[in-house]
C-alpha positions as CSV (number, residue, x, y, z in Angstrom):
1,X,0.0,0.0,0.0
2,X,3.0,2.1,0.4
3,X,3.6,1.8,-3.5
4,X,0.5,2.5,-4.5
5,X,0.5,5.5,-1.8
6,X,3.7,6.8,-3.1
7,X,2.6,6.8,-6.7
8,X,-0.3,8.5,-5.9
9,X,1.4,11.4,-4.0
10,X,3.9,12.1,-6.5
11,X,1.1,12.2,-9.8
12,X,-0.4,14.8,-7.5
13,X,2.6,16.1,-7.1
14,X,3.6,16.6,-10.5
15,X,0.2,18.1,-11.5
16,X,0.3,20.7,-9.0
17,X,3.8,21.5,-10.3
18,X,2.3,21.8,-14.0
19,X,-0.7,23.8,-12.6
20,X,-3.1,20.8,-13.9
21,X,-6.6,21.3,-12.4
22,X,-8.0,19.3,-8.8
23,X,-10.1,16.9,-10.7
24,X,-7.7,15.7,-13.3
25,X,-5.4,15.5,-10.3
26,X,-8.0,13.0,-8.9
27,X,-8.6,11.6,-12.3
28,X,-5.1,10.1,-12.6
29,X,-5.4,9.1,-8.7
30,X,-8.7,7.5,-10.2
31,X,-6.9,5.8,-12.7
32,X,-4.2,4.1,-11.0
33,X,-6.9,2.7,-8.0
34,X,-8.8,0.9,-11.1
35,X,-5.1,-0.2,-12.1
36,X,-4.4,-1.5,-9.1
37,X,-7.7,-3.3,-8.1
38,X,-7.5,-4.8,-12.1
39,X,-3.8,-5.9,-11.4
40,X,-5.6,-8.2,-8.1
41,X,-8.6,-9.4,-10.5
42,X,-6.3,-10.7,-13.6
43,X,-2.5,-11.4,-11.9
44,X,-1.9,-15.1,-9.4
45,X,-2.1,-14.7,-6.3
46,X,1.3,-15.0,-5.2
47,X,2.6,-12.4,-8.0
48,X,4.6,-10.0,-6.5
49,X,2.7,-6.5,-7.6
50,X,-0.2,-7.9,-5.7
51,X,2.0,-8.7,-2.7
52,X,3.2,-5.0,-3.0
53,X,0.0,-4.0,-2.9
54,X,-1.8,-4.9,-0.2
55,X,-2.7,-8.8,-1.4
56,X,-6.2,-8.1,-1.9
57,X,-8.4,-5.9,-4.2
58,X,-11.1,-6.3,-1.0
59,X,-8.8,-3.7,0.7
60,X,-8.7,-1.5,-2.1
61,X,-12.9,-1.2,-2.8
62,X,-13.1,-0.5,1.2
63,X,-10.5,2.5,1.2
64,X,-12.3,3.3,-2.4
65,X,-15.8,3.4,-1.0
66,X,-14.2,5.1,2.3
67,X,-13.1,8.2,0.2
68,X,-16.5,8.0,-2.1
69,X,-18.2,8.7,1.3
70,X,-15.9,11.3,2.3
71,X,-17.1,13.0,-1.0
72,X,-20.4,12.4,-0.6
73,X,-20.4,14.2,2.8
74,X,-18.4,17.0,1.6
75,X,-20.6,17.4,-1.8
76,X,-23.8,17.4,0.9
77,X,-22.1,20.1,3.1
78,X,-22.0,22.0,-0.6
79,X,-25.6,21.5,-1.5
80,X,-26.7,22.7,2.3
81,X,-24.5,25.7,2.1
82,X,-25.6,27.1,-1.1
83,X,-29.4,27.1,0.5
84,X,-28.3,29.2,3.2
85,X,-27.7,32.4,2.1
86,X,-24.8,34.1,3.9
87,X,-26.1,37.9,3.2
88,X,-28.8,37.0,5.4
89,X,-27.2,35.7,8.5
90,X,-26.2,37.9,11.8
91,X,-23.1,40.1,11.6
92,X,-22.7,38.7,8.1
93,X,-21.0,35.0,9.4
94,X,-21.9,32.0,7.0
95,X,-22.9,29.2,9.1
96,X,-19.8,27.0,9.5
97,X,-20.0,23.1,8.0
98,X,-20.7,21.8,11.8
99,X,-23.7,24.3,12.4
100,X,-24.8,23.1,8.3
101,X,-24.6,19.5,9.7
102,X,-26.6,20.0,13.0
103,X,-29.4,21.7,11.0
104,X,-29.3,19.6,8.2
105,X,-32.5,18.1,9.0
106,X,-34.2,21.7,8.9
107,X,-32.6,22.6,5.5
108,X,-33.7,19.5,3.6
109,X,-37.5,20.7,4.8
110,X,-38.8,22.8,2.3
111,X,-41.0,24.6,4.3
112,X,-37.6,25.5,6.1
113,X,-34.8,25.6,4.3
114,X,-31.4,27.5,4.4
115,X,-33.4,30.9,4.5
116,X,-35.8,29.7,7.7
117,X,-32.9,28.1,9.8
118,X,-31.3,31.6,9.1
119,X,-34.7,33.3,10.7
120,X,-34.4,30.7,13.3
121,X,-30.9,31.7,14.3
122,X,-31.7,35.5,13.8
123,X,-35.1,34.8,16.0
124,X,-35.3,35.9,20.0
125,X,-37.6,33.6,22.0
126,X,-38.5,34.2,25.5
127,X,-39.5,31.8,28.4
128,X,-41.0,32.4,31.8
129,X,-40.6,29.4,33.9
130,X,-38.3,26.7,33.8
131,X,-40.0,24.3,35.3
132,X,-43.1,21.1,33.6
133,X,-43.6,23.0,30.5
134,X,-40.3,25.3,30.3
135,X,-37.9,22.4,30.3
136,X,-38.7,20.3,26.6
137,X,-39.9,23.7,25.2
138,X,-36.1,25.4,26.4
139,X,-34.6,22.0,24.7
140,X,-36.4,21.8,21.5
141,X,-36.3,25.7,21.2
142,X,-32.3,24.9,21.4
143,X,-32.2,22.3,19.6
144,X,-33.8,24.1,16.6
145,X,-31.3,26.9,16.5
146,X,-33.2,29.6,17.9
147,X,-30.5,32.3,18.3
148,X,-31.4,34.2,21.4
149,X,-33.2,32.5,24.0
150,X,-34.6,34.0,27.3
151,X,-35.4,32.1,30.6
152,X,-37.3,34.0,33.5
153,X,-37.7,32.1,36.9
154,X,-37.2,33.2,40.4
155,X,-37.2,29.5,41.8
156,X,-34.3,26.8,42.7
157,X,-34.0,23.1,41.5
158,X,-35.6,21.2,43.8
159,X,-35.7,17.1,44.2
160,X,-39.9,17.3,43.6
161,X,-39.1,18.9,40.0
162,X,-36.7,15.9,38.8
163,X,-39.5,14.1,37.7
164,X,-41.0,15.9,35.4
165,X,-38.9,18.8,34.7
166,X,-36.0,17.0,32.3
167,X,-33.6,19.6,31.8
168,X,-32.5,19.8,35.5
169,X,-30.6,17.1,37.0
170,X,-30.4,15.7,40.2
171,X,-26.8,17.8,40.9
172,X,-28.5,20.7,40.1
173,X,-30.8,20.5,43.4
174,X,-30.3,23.9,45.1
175,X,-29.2,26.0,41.8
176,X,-31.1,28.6,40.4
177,X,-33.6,26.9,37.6
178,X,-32.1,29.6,35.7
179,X,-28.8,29.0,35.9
180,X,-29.2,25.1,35.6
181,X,-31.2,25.6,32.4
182,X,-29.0,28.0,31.1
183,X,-26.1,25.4,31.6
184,X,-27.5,22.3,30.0
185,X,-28.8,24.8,26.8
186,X,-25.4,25.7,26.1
187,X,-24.0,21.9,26.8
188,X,-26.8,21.1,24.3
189,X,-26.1,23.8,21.6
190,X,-23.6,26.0,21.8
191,X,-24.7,28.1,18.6
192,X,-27.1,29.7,20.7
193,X,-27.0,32.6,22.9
194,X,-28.8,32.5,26.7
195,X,-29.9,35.1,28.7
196,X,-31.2,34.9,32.1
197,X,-33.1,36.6,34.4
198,X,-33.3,34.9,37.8
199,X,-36.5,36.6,39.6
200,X,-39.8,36.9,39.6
201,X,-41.8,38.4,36.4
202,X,-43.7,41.5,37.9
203,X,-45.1,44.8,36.2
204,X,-41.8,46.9,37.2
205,X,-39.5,44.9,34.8
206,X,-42.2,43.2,32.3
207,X,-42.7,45.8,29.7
208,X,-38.5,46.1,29.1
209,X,-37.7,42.4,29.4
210,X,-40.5,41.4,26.6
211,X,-39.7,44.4,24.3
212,X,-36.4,41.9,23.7
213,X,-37.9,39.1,21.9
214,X,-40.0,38.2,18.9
215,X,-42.5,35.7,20.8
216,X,-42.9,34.9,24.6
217,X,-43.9,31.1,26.0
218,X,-45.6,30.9,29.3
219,X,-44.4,27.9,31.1
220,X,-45.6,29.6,35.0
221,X,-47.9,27.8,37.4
222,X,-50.2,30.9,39.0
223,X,-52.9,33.1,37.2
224,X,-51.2,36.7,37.8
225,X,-48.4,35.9,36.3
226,X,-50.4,34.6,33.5
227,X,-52.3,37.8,33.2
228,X,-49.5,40.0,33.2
229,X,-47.9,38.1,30.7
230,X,-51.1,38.3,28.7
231,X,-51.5,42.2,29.1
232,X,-47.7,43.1,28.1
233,X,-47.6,41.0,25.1
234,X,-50.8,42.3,24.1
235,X,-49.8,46.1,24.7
236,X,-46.4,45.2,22.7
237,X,-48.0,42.9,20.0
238,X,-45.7,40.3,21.2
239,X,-47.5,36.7,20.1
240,X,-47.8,34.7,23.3
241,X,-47.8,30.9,23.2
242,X,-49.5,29.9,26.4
243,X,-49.9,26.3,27.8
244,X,-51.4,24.5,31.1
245,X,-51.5,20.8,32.4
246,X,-53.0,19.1,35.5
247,X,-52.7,15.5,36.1
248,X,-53.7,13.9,32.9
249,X,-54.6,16.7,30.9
250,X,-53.0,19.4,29.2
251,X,-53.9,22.2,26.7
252,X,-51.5,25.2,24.9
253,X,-52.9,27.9,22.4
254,X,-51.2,30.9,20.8
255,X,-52.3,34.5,21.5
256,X,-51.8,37.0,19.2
257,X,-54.3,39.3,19.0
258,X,-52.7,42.3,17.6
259,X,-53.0,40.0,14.4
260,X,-55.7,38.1,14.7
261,X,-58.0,36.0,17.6
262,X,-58.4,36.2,21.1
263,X,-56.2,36.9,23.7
264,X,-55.5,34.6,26.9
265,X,-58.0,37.0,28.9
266,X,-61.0,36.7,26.3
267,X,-60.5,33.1,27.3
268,X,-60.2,32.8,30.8
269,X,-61.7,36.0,31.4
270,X,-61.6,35.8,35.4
271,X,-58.9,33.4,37.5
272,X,-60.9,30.1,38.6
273,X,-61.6,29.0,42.3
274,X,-58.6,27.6,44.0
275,X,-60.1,24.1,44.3
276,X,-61.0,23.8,40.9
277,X,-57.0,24.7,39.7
278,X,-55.0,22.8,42.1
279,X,-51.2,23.5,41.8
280,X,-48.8,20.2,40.6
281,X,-48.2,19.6,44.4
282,X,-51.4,19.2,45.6
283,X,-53.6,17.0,42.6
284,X,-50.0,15.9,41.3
285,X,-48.7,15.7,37.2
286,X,-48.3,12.6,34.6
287,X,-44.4,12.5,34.4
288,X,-44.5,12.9,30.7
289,X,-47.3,15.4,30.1
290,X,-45.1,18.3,30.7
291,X,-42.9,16.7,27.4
292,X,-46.0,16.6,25.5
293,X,-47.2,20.1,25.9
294,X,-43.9,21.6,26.4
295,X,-42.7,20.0,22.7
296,X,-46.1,21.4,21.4
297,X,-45.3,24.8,23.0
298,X,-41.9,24.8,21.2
299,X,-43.8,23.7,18.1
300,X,-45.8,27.2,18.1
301,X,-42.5,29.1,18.8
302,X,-40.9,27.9,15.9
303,X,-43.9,27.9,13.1
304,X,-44.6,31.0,14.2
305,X,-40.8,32.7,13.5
306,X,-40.8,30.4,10.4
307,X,-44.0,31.3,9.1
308,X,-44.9,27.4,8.7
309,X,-48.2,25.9,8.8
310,X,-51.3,26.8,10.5
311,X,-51.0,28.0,14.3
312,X,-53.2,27.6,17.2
313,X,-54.1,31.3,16.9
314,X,-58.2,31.1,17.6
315,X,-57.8,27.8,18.6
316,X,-57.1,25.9,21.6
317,X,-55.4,22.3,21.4
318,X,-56.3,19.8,24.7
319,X,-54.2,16.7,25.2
320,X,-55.2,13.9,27.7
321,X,-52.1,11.3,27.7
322,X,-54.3,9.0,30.1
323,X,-57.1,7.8,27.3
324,X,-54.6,8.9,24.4
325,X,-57.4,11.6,22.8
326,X,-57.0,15.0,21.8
327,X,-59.2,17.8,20.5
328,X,-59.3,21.4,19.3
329,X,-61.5,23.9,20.1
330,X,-62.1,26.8,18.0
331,X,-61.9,30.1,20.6
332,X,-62.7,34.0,19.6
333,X,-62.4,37.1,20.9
334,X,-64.8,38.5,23.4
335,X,-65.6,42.1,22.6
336,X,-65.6,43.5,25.7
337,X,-62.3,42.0,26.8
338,X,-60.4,44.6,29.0
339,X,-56.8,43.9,27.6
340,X,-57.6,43.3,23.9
341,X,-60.6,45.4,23.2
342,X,-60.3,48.0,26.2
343,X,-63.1,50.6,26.2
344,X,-62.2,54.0,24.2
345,X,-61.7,57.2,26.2
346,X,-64.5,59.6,26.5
């Protein structure tokens, strides 16, 4: 293999020297592989040009179909490049050939493509609560290349949230759910930028912290966090992808109002009585429901910055993992909603 190794380096060799072109460089590298393998098919077995070349033309086809792959791969990286255009993406960077490879999945879609993983990775994305429904949507918002994302939460890791909320881990118990889902986002993808904001969402510091991003996802557990969320996006035309669970049962729409449907207040107009929305710790939460409407959460996010398909908005998707069934229910907006239809000055 050395001899056949040799010849090969000095032909390319020589046609650099005479300024021949890459491909008939690799054309006479072609040629003496074909040589060599017909030299294994036609001489005896003991001849010595086959014993000086590796003995067996079975060697030669493997280290042939070794360097056809290597081509393949590198004429694939090609194809998924030219889709992206690099005008388009941030501070003028092309995406490198390992970010082309992650996202190769996306680029192949065509209702994605190079131009919509460039939207993803221009694309800001916020998320209040790291916790059931936070965690898969933080993943799969990462996972996708989102380029900026945003994680609000005031509370720590805590053993209770293990099983359920996947993106912590048990060494995490006692961190800041911001800081530990900050950490495995950038161990996950480290394309992507994280922000965090480790306190509680209240009206002082709503209005500046959603003004950052494209599209917000409520992953909280209480009703006035809810309905602040709902009346900042709303005043910002910020879309608002919202979701809830209990037990079994899930649900998650998108809000946009400022575009078209209801808001989350046309909805549920008026907080329901504590004992008919008990919190995770005291009526308890299927394991993997907060995957399943978390993921569908994400799903919203990323249609809605691609333009893709048809969104929730005006509808209201309901999941019960228990007897496998789902449903969607058509929802509207309620005229005299205080948020989205507020009465007009005198």
């Amino acid at each position: 293999m050395i001899l056949v190794g040799t010849i090969c380096a000095t032909l390319w060799v020589i046609g650099w020297a005479m300024g021949a072109p890459i491909m008939q460089r690799w054309a006479m590298i072609f040629v003496v592989f074909c040589a060599v393998i017909l030299g294994h098919l036609i001489l005896p077995t003991a001849h010595p040009l086959r014993m000086n070349t590796g003995g067996s033309w079975q060697v030669w086809v493997l280290l042939a179909a070794f360097v056809a792959m290597i081509w393949v791969y590198k004429q694939g990286l090609r194809k998924l490049r030219e889709k992206v255009p690099p005008e388009a993406v941030p501070n003028g960077g092309a995406m490198s050939d390992t970010e082309l490879d992650r996202y190769a999945r996306h680029i192949v879609m065509p209702e994605i493509g190079g131009s919509g993983q460039v939207l993803l990775r221009k694309s800001r994305v916020l998320v209040v609560g790291a916790g059931g429904l936070g965690a898969p949507a933080l993943q799969y918002l990462a996972a996708a290349g989102v380029g900026t994302i945003g994680i609000v939460d005031d509370d720590v890791v805590d053993a209770a949230n293990l099983q359920r909320q996947v993106i912590h881990r048990d060494e995490d118990i006692g961190l800041p759910k911001v800081v530990s889902a900050a950490r495995a986002l950038r161990a996950l993808n480290p394309y992507v930028s994280v922000k965090t904001y480790q306190q509680r969402l209240t009206l002082a510091i709503a209005e500046a912290v959603i003004s950052d991003y494209d599209i917000v996802l409520d992953g909280t557990d209480n009703f006035e966090t809810r309905y602040l969320l709902n009346q900042t996006c709303v005043a910002q035309a910020v879309p608002l992808v919202s979701g809830a669970l209990s037990q079994w049962e899930g649900q998650v729409s998108l809000f946009d109002p400022a575009r078209s449907g209801p808001c989350y207040q046309c909805i549920f107009p008026t907080p329901p009585a504590p004992e008919f929305a008990p919190s995770c710790s005291q009526a308890g939460v299927f394991a993997a429901l907060p995957g399943v409407i978390g993921s569908l959460m994400a799903a919203e996010a990323l249609k809605y910055v691609l333009g893709a398909g048809t969104s929730l908005v005006g509808r209201l998707a309901i999941h019960n993992v228990l007897d496998a069934e789902g449903r969607v229910i058509k929802t509207k907006q309620r005229v005299d909603c205080p948020i989205c239809h507020p009465p007009l000055p005198n």
